[in-house]
C-alpha positions in Angstrom: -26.0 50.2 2.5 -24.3 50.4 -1.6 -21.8 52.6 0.4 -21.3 50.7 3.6 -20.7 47.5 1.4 -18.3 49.4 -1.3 -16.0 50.6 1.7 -16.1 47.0 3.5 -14.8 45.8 0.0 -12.1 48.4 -0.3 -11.1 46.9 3.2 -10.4 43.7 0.9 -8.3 45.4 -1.3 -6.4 46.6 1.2 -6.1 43.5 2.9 -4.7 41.9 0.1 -1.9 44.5 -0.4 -0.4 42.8 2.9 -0.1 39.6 0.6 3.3 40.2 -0.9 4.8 41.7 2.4 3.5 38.7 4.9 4.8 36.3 2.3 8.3 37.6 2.2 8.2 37.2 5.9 6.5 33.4 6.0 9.8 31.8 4.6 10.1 28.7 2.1 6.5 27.4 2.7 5.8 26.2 -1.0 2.2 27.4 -2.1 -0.2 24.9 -2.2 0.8 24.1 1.6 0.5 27.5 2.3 -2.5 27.5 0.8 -3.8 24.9 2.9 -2.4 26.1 5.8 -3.8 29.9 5.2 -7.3 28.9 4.2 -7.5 26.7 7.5 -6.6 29.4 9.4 -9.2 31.9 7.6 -11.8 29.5 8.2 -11.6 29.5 11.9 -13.2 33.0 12.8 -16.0 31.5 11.2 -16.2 28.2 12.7 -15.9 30.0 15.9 -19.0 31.8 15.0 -20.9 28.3 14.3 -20.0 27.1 17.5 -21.2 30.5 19.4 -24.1 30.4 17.4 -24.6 27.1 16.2 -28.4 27.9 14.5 -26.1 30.4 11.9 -24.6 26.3 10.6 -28.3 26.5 8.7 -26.9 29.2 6.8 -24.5 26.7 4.7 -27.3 24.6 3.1 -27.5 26.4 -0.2 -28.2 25.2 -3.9 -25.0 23.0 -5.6 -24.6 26.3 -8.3 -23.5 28.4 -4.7 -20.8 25.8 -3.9 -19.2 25.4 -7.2 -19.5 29.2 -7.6 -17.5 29.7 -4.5 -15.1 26.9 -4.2 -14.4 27.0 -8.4 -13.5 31.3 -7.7 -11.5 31.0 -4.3 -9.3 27.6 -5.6 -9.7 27.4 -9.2 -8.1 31.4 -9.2 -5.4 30.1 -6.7 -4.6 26.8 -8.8 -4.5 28.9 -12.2 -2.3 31.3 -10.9 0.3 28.9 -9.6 0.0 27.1 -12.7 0.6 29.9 -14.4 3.9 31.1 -12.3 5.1 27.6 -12.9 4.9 27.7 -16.8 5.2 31.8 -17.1 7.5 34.8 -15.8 6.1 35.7 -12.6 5.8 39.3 -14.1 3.8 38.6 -17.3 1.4 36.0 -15.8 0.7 38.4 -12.8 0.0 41.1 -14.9 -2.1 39.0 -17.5 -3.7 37.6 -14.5 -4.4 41.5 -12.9 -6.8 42.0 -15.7 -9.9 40.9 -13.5 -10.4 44.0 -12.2 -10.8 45.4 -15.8 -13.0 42.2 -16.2 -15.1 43.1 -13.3 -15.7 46.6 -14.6 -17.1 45.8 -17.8 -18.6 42.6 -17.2 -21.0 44.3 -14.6 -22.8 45.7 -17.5 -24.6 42.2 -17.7 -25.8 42.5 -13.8 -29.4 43.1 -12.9 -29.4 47.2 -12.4 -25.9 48.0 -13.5 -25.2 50.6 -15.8 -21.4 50.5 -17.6 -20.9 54.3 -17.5 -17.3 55.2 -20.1 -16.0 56.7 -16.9 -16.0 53.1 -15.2 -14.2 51.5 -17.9 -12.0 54.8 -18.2 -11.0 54.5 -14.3 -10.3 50.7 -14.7 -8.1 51.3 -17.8 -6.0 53.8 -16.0 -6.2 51.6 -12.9 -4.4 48.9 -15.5 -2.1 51.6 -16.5 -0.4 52.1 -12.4 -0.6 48.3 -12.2 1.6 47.8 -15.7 4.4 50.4 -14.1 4.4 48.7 -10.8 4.3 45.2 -12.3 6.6 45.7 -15.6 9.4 47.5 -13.4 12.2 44.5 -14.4 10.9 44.6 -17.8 8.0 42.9 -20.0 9.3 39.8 -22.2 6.3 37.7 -23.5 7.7 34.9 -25.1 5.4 32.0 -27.2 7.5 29.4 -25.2 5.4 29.9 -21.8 2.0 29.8 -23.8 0.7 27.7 -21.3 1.4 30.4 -18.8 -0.3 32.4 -20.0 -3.1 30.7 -20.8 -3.6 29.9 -17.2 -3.1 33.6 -16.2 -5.5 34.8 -18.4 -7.9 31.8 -16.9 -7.4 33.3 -13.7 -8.5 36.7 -14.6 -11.4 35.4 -16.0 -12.3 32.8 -13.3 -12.0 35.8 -10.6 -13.7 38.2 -12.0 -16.7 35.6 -13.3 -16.5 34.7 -9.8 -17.0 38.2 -8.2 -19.6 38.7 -10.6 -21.5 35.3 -10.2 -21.4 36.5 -6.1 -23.1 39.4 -7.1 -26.2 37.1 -8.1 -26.1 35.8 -4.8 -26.8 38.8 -2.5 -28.9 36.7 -0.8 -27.0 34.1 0.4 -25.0 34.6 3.8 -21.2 35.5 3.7 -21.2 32.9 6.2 -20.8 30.6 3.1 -17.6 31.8 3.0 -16.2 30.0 5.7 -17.4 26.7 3.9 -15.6 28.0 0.5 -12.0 28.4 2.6 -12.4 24.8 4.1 -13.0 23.4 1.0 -9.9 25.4 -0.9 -7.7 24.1 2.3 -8.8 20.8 1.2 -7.9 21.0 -2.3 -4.9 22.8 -1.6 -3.4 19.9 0.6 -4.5 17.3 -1.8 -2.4 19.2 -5.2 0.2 19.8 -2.0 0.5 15.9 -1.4 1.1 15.5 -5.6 2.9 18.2 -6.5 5.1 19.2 -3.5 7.6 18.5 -1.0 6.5 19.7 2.8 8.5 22.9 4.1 7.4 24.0 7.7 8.3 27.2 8.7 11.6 27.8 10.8 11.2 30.7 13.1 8.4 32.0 15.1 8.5 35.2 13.2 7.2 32.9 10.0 4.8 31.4 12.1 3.4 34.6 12.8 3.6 35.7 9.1 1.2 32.6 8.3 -0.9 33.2 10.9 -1.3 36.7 9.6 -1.7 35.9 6.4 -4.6 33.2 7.7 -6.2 35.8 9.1 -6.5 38.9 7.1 -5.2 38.7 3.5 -6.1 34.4 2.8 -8.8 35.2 5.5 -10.6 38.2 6.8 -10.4 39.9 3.0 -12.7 36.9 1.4 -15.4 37.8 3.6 -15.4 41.4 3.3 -15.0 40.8 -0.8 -17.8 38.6 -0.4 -20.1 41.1 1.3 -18.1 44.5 -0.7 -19.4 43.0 -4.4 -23.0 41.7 -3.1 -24.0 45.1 -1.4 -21.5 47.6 -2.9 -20.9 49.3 -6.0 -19.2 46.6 -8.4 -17.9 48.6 -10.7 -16.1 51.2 -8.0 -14.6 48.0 -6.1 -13.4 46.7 -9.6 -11.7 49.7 -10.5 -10.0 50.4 -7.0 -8.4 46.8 -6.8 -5.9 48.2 -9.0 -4.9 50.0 -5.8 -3.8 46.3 -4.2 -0.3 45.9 -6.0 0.1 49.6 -5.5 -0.2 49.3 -2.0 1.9 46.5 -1.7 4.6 47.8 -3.2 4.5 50.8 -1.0 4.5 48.0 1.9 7.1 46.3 0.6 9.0 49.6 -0.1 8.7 51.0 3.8 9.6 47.4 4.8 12.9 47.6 3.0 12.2 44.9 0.8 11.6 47.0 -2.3 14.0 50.4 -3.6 11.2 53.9 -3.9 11.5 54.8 -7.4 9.6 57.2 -9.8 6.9 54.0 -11.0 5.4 54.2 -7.4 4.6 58.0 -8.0 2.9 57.6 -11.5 1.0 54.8 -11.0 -0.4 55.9 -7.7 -1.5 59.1 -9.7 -3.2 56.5 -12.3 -4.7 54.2 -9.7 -5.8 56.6 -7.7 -7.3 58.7 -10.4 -8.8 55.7 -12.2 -10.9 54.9 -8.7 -11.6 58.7 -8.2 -13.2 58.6 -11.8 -14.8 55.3 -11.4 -16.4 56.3 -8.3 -17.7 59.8 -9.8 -21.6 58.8 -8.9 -20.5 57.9 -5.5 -18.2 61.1 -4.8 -21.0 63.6 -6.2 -24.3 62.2 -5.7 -26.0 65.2 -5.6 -25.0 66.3 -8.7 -26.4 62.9 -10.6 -29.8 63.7 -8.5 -30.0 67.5 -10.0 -29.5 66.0 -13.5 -31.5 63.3 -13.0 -34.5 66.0 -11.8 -33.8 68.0 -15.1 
């Protein structure tokens, strides 16, 4: 089951690495519509399932703390970080916000059964350490000016991470939830998109289909595998491979032709990838924790 669950939330991460390449494609859409738009879309597969199995609808009755949990983590991170892009260099406040994995890591040391190992935290450092090459490749400039920024960055870290975390808590309840937590965020979305935003519909049917996509796997499908990845999974080996997402992305991006190959992509696959190896040293050699354990 722990390894069923951590490989359904590395299909999450990889999920998400599509982000950056479906968005180029989706046109001038501005965020909080696109928001809206995405989250409706990534609700559907699970409104689908309500109406094939309409006893499963039971399933969203849960306490107020399960609700707040899951709405506050899937819009408050997507508020923060816009907030955060519009007061902050994109690069800085995406890599202050990229700290949640690290977050994740050593905050599991407060779950029910967890043990922080100095391999986990090792892993997610070097993780950090691909993520800063990828991200920082036109430069790092922190300036006091965009304080605000990064205030709201560094919120978002924390809010995704206390949110993965919190889910954790939750084993219990259904990812069917989820589909209730991407209504909601649609919701939301539309209302900041009706105060803070002028209306851009897509223009071609290629950025139709980008939406859609992005509805459906990335703003969709990879919620519910996260969901079910960081209740069932090891935590601490999904925290440390979601440095792999911007990685991936840029790779993406890179075979796309929206993004030059360069040297950065080498190193920090060799530190992402040798971060999650090291993360995931129980998982990858069981055996040997058993003969240890035995002597």
């Amino acid at each position: 089951m722990k390894i069923r669950g951590t490989l359904i939330g590395f299909l999450a991460i990889l999920m998400w690495s599509l982000l950056a390449s479906m968005t180029a494609a989706s046109g001038q859409v501005p965020p909080f519509q696109m928001n809206a738009m995405t989250f409706a879309i990534g609700s559907l597969p699970g409104l689908v399932l309500f109406i094939l199995k309409p006893h499963r609808i039971a399933l969203l009755k849960q306490p107020p703390k399960v609700w707040i949990t899951g709405i506050g983590g899937l819009f408050g991170y997507h508020f923060l970080y816009f907030t955060a892009l519009r007061n902050a260099p994109a690069v800085e406040a995406g890599l202050i916000a990229y700290l949640w994995p690290l977050f994740i890591v050593v905050g599991s040391s407060l779950l029910p059964g967890e043990r922080l190992r100095w391999y986990h935290i090792a892993g997610a450092i070097l993780g950090l350490c691909g993520t800063v090459i990828i991200i920082s490749r036109a430069g790092l400039s922190f300036d006091d000016a965009y304080v605000v920024g990064y205030g709201a960055a560094l919120l978002c870290a924390f809010t995704w991470s206390g949110y993965s975390l919190l889910t954790r808590r939750f084993e219990r309840v259904s990812t069917d939830v989820v589909t209730g937590f991407c209504l909601a965020t649609s919701l939301l979305s539309f209302v900041c998109h009706l105060g803070l935003e002028t209306t851009v519909w897509p223009t071609s049917e290629s950025e139709w289909m980008a939406i859609v996509g992005l509805g459906l796997l990335p703003v969709g499908a990879a919620f519910y595998a996260w969901d079910y990845g960081v209740k069932t999974g090891d935590i601490q080996v999904i925290g440390a491979a979601s440095y792999a997402a911007p990685l991936l992305s840029t790779m993406i991006l890179v075979i796309l032709g929206f993004a030059e190959p360069s040297w950065r992509i080498v190193a920090a696959c060799i530190l992402i990838t040798g971060g999650a190896v090291l993360a995931a040293k129980d998982m990858l050699l069981p055996a040997r924790k058993s003969v240890a354990a035995v002597e």
